[in-house]
C-alpha positions in Angstrom: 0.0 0.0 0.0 1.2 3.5 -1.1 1.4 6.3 1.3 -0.4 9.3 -0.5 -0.2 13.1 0.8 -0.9 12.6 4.2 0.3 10.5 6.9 -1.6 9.0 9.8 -0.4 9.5 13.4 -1.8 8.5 16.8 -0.6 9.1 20.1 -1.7 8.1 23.6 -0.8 7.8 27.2 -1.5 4.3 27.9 -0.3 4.7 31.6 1.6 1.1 32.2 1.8 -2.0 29.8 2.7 -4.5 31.7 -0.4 -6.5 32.3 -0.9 -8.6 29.5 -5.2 -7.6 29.1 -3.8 -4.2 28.7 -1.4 -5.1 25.6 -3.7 -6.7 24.1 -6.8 -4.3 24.1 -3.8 -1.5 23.0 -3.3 -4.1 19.6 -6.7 -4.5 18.9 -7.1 -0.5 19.1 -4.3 0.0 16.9 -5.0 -2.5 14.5 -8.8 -0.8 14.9 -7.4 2.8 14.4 -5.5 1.9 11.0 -3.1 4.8 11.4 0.9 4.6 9.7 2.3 5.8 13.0 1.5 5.4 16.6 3.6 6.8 19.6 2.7 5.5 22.9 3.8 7.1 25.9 3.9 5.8 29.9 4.7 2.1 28.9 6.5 1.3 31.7 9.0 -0.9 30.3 12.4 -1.5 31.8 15.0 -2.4 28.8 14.3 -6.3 28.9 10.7 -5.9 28.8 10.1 -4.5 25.4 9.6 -7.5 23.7 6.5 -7.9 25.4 4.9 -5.0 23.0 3.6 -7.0 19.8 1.1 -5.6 17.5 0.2 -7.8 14.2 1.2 -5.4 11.3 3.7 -3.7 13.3 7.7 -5.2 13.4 9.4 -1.6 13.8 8.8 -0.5 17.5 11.1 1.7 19.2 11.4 2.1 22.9 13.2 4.8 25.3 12.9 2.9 28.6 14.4 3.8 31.9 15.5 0.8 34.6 12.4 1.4 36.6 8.9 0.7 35.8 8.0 4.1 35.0 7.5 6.4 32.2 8.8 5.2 28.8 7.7 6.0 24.9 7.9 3.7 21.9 7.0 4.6 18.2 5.7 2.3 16.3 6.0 1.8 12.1 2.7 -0.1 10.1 4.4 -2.6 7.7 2.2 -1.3 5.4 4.4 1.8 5.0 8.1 1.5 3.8 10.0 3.1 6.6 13.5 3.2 6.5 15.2 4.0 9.7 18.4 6.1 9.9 19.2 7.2 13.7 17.6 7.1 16.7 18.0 9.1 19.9 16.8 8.4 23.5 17.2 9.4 26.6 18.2 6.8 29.8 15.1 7.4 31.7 12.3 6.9 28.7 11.1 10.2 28.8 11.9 10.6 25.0 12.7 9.4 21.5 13.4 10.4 18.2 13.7 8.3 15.2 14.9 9.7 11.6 14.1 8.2 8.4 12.4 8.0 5.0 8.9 7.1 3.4 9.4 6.6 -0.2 12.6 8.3 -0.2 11.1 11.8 1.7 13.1 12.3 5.4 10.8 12.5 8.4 11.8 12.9 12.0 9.4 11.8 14.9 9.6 13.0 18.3 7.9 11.0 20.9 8.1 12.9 24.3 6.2 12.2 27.7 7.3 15.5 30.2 7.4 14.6 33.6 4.5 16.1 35.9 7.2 18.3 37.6 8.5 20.6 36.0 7.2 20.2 32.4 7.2 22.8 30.7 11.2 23.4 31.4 11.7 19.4 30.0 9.9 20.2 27.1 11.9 23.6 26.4 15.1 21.7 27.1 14.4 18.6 25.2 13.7 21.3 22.0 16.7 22.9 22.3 18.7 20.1 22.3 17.4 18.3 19.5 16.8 22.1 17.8 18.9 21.2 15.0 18.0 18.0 14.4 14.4 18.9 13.4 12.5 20.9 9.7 9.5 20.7 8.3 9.2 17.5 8.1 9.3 16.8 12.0 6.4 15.4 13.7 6.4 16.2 17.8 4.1 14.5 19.7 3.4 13.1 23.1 2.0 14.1 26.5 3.3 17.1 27.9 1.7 17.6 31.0 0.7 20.8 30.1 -2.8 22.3 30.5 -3.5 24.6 27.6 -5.1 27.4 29.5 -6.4 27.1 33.1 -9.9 26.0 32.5 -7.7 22.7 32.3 -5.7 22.4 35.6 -7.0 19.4 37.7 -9.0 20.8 40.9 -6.1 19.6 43.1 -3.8 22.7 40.9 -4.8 26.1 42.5 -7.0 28.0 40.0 -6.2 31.4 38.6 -8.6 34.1 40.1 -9.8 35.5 36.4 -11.1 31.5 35.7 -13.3 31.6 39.0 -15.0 35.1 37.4 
């Protein structure tokens, strides 16, 4: 199957994948959802528990995992698109990875990144200008930046901003 002007990309938080139920209602989403590319972030994986992650369709899956059950990202290629890797960069504690490459000979960088709850928006802002001059137009960043977008979206626990209670 040929990839025509668009490309299909999913992303969720699927907060721990370590209990087998839980993979396998992730595949059958997947498989459900039909998209190219599909970034998971929160896995949970240590390093030797990646292979766990199988999804019919699917052989290229890259993880950033650190040695605890927490955090942790993986990207995910369909076969059905002809991706050809060319570098990879992770960090040691899972909180992010990118993957360069090509579809039908046109380069494409994904950025999967999963901020911790402390102190996001400073990860995020240091995570960009790191990899600043790795990424173009062709550069996908997604992931779950515990961010809220304005302050109608803090949880009740986060203090609300007077001009929201008005």
């Amino acid at each position: 199957m040929e990839i025509g002007t668009y490309i299909s990309i999913i992303t969720l938080n699927v907060n721990g994948l370590n209990a087998p139920t839980k993979r396998h209602r992730l595949a059958e989403w997947i498989q459900k959802q039909d998209p190219y590319i599909c970034c998971l972030q929160e896995t949970h994986f240590r390093p030797r528990d990646t292979y766990r992650l199988k999804v019919r369709g699917w052989k290229k899956i890259f993880h950033a995992n650190g040695n605890q059950k927490k955090a942790g990202v993986a990207i995910l290629i369909s076969d059905k698109i002809d991706f050809k890797i060319r570098t990879i960069k992770r960090d040691k504690e899972g909180h992010y990875i990118m993957i360069k490459g090509s579809i039908q000979k046109e380069d494409i960088t994904i950025v999967n990144i999963y901020a911790p709850n402390i102190g996001a928006p400073q990860y995020i802002r240091q995570i960009l200008t790191t990899i600043k001059g790795e990424i173009n137009s062709n550069t996908f960043i997604v992931g779950d930046f515990n961010t809220p977008l304005s302050p109608m979206d803090r949880s009740s626990k986060m203090k609300i901003n007077k001009e929201t209670q008005l």
